[in-house]
N, C-alpha and C positions, 0 to 999 in steps of 0.2 A: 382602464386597468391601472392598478397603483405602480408604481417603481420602487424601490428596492427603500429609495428612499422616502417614499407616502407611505411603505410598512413600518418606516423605523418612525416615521412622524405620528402614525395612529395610535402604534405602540406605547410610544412616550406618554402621548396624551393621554392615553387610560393607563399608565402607573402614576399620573399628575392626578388625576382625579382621586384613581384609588386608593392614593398617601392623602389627600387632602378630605377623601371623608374616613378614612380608616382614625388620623389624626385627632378630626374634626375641625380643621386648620383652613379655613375655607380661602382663605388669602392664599394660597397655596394653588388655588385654581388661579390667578393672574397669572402665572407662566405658561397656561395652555393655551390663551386665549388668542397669541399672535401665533401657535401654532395650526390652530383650529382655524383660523382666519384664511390663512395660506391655503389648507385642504379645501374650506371651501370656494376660495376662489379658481383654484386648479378644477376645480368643478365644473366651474361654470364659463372657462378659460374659451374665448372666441375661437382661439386660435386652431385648438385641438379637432372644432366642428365644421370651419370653412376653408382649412388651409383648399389649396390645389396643388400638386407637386410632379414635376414630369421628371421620368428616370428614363436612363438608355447607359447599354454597357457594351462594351467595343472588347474584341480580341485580338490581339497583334497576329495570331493565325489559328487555326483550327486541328492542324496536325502538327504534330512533332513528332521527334525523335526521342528516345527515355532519354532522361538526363538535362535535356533540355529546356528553359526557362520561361514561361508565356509571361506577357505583360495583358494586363488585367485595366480599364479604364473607365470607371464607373461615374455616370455622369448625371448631377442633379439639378434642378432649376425650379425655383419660386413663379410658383404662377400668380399667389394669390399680390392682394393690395396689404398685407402686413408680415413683419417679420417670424422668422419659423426656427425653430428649433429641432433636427433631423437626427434621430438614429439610425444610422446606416449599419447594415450586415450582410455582405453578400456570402454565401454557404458553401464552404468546397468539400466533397468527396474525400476519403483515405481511398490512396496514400497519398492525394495531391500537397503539399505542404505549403507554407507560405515563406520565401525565402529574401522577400525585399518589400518594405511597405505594412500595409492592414488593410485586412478585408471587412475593419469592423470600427467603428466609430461615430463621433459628433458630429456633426455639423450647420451653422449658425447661417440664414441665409436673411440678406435685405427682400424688400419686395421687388421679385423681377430680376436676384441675384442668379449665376449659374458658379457651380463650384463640380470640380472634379476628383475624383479618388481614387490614387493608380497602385496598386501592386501588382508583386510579380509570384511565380508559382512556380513547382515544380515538382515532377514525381520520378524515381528511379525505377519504376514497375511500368511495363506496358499495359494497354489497354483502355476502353472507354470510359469518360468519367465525366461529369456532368459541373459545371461553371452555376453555382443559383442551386435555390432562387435567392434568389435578393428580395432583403425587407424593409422597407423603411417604415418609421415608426416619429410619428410629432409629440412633442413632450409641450407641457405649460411650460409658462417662463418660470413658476417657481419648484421644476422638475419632478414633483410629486405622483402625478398622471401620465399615462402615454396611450396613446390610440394609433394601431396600427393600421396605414392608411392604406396601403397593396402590396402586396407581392408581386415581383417580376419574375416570369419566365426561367427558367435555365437555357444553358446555352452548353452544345453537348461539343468534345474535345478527343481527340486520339494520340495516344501516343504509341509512335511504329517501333515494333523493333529492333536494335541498335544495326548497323550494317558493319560489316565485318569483310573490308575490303580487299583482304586476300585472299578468300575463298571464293575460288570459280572452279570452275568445271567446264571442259573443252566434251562432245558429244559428236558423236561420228553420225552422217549423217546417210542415209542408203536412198535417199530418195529427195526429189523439190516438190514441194506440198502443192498441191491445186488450191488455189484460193479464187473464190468468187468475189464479184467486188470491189473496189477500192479500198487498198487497205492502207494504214500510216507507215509506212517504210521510210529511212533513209535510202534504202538500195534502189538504185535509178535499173531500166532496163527491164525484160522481159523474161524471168528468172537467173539475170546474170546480174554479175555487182562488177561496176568501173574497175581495172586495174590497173594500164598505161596504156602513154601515149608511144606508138615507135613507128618504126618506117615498114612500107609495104614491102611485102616478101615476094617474087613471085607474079607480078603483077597484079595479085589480089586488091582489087579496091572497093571491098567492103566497108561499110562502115569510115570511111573518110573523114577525117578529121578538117575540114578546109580552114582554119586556120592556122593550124600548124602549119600547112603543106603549104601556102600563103607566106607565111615568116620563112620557113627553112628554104624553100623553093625544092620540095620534093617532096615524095604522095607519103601521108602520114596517116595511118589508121587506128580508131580505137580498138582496145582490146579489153575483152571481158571474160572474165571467169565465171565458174559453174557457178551460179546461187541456189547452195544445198542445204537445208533446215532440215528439221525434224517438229516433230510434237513432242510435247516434255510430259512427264505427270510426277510429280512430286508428289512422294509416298512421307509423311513426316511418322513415327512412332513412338506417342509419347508414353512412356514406361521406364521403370527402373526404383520402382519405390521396394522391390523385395529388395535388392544389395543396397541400397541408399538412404532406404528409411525415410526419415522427418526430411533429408537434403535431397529430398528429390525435387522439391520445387525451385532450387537455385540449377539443376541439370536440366529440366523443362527450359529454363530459361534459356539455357546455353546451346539447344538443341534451336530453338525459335531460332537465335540468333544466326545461326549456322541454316537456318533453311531463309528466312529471310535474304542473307547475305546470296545465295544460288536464284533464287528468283530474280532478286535485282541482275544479277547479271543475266541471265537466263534471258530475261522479259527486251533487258536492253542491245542484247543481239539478236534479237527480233525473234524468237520462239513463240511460240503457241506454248501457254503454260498452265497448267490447271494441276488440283490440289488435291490431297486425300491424306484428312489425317484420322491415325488411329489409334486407340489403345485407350486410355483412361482421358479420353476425351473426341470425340467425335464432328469431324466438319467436312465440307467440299467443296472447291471451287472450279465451275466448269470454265475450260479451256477460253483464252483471249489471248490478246498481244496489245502493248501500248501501255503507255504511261497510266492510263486509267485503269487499266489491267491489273498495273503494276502494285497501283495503291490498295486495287481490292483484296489481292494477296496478303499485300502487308497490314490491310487491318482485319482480315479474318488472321492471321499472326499473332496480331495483339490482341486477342481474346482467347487464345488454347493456353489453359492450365491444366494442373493434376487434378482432375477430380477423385474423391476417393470411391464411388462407386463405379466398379468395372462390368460391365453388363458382359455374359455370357455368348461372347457370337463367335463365330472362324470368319476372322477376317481372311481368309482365301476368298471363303464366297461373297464374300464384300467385295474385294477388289474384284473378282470375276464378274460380278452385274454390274459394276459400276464402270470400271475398264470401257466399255462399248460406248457410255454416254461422255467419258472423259475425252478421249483419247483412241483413235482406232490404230488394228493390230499394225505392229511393225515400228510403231513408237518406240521414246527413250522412257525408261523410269528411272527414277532417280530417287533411292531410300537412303531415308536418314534416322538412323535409331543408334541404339550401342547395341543392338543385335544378344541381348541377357537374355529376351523372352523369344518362348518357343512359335507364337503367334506371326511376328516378321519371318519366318522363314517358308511358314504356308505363303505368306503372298509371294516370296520372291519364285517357290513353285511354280504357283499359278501363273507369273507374270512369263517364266521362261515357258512354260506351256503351251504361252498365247503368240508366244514366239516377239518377245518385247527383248530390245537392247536394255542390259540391265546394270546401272552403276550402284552402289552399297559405301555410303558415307558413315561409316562406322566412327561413333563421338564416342571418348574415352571417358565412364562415368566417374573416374576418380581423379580426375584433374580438376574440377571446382574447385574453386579458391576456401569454400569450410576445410575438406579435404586435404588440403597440402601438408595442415601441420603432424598428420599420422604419419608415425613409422611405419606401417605399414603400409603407406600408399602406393610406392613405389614397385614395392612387391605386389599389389593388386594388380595395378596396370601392367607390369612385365606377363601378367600369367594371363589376363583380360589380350595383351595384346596378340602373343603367342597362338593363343585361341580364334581370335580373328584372323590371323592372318594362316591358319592350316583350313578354314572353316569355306573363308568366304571365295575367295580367288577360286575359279575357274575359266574355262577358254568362252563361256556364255557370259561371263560377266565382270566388271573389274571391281576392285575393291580401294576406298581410297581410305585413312586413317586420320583423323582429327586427334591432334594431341591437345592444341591448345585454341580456346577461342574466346580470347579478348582482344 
């Protein structure tokens, strides 16, 4: 295949021809001839037909956080016995950007040389995005040809969520879960978690602490507290394109963030936590605990947007079939919508129905940062809040208010 610059050399040479018989100026053909010469030699260029060339590409990690930077290390080496000439192109995704370095250029190798090429990347949107493929491509030495030797692989990349580490939520709990198994706990004991050491009451000498009693010279006993969990289920609902229009996609965003931000805690006080999200976008993640848990959460996270096609369903009966394989009854729920559509309020029904503890994280849709510069915002939110707070609070369930979440 020619390069950009065997087009402008061919070109040349048939308007050198064309002026020298249009002319009749035949001398006029001696300027094509070191051009022609060149073409044919890139023809027939050794180099284009036996190079060998080995590639490999490194990522400083595979998940991140939006906002956050990957370094990128693309690595190439001459196998063959002569010197080579490498275009290099590794292909990133929108909206990955490239914000330190190139993803794309030369490279001049001895025989047996290895040379590396590092940028860095970054995207402010969450979600899967794919690293490649990467192309390398060998040029003659007098650049006119190029043969494309492989394509590598891609190599696939997540960015989570941002976390938003003031949002937690404390959950009352009515019961200590039966769990089969070994499970990955901090909490030492047999439904109870460490809480001090102190002196026996009573003569009770349970649980004996012997080396305390050892140092003090008097009977020292552990004492343990109730270890009471719950099962969570995280109801996320993503909606609000009739009041928000075209900025719905920056309130999705802020809504992720604001559920992300509950799971991470959630998962890290060791809950059982499983997903359900609804509205113009549909997902589910059944119930776990643990860091592994944690990450599945957060990258089914990074992939719910607005979709604009809303399928016809009563998410009541959603959450009611679903409920049983999530989460069994006497569970925490825990919703997060701005509560505009009439749709979240069937589930919260269903959910006090099923006789579930029910919390309602109400996100304020006109705090986005598009949003601030209206005069009217303000008056939105006063009249959005007002209505939440006569709506939602009852003695079944609490209601908590998100004003702001960056």
């Amino acid at each position: 295949m020619l390069t950009e610059k065997g087009w402008a050399t061919a070109i040349l040479v048939l308007l050198i021809v064309s002026l020298a018989v249009g002319l009749q100026k035949w001398s006029l053909l001696l300027f094509s001839l070191p051009l022609i010469y060149s073409l044919i030699l890139s023809r027939h260029s050794p180099a284009t037909g036996t190079a060998r060339v080995d590639f490999s590409r490194e990522l400083s990690r595979t998940r991140l956080i939006e906002g956050e930077e990957l370094e990128v290390t693309l690595r190439v080496k001459n196998l063959s016995n002569s010197p080579l000439i490498l275009g290099l192109e590794d292909k990133i995704a929108e909206p990955l950007t490239v914000v330190e370095g190139a993803n794309k250029g030369f490279l001049v190798l001895r025989p047996h040389e290895e040379k590396s090429v590092k940028y860095r990347v970054s995207s402010i949107k969450r979600g899967h995005y794919e690293i490649g493929p990467a192309i390398v491509e060998i040029y003659d030495p007098f650049l006119m040809r190029r043969v494309e030797r492989f394509s590598f692989e891609h190599d696939k990349i997540v960015y989570l969520p941002k976390l938003l580490r003031k949002y937690r939520v404390g959950l009352a709990a009515t019961y200590t879960i039966p769990r089969t198994g070994e499970i990955a706990s901090k909490r030492p004991g047999e439904g109870g978690d460490f809480l001090e050491v102190k002196e026996a009451q009573g003569g009770v000498l349970r649980r004996i602490n012997w080396k305390a009693t050892a140092k003090l010279q008097k009977w020292m006993v552990n004492v343990f507290e109730s270890e009471r969990l719950t099962n969570v289920i995280v109801v996320l609902d993503v909606s609000g394109k009739r009041i928000l229009g075209r900025e719905v996609e920056d309130f999705v965003d802020a809504l992720v963030r604001v559920a992300a931000s509950l799971v991470f805690g959630l998962t890290l006080s060791g809950y059982r936590v499983a997903m359900l999200v609804v509205g113009n976008y549909r997902d589910w993640v059944k119930p776990g605990s643990g860091k592994r848990h944690l990450i599945r959460l957060l990258s089914a996270l990074a992939d719910v947007r607005y979709l604009p096609t809303r399928q016809i369903v009563d998410y009541g009966e959603v959450f009611k079939r679903i409920s049983y394989i999530l989460s069994p009854s006497g569970s925490s729920v825990v919703i997060i919508s701005s509560f505009t559509e009439e749709e979240v309020y069937r589930i919260i029904s269903e959910a006090e129905g099923m006789g579930y503890s029910i919390t309602c994280i109400a996100v304020n849709p006109f705090e986005i940062p598009s949003l601030r510069s209206l005069r009217s915002k303000n008056l939105l939110s006063e009249i959005w809040r007002e209505g939440i707070l006569e709506i939602l609070p009852r003695k079944s369930r609490r209601a908590v208010v998100v004003e702001s979440y960056e």
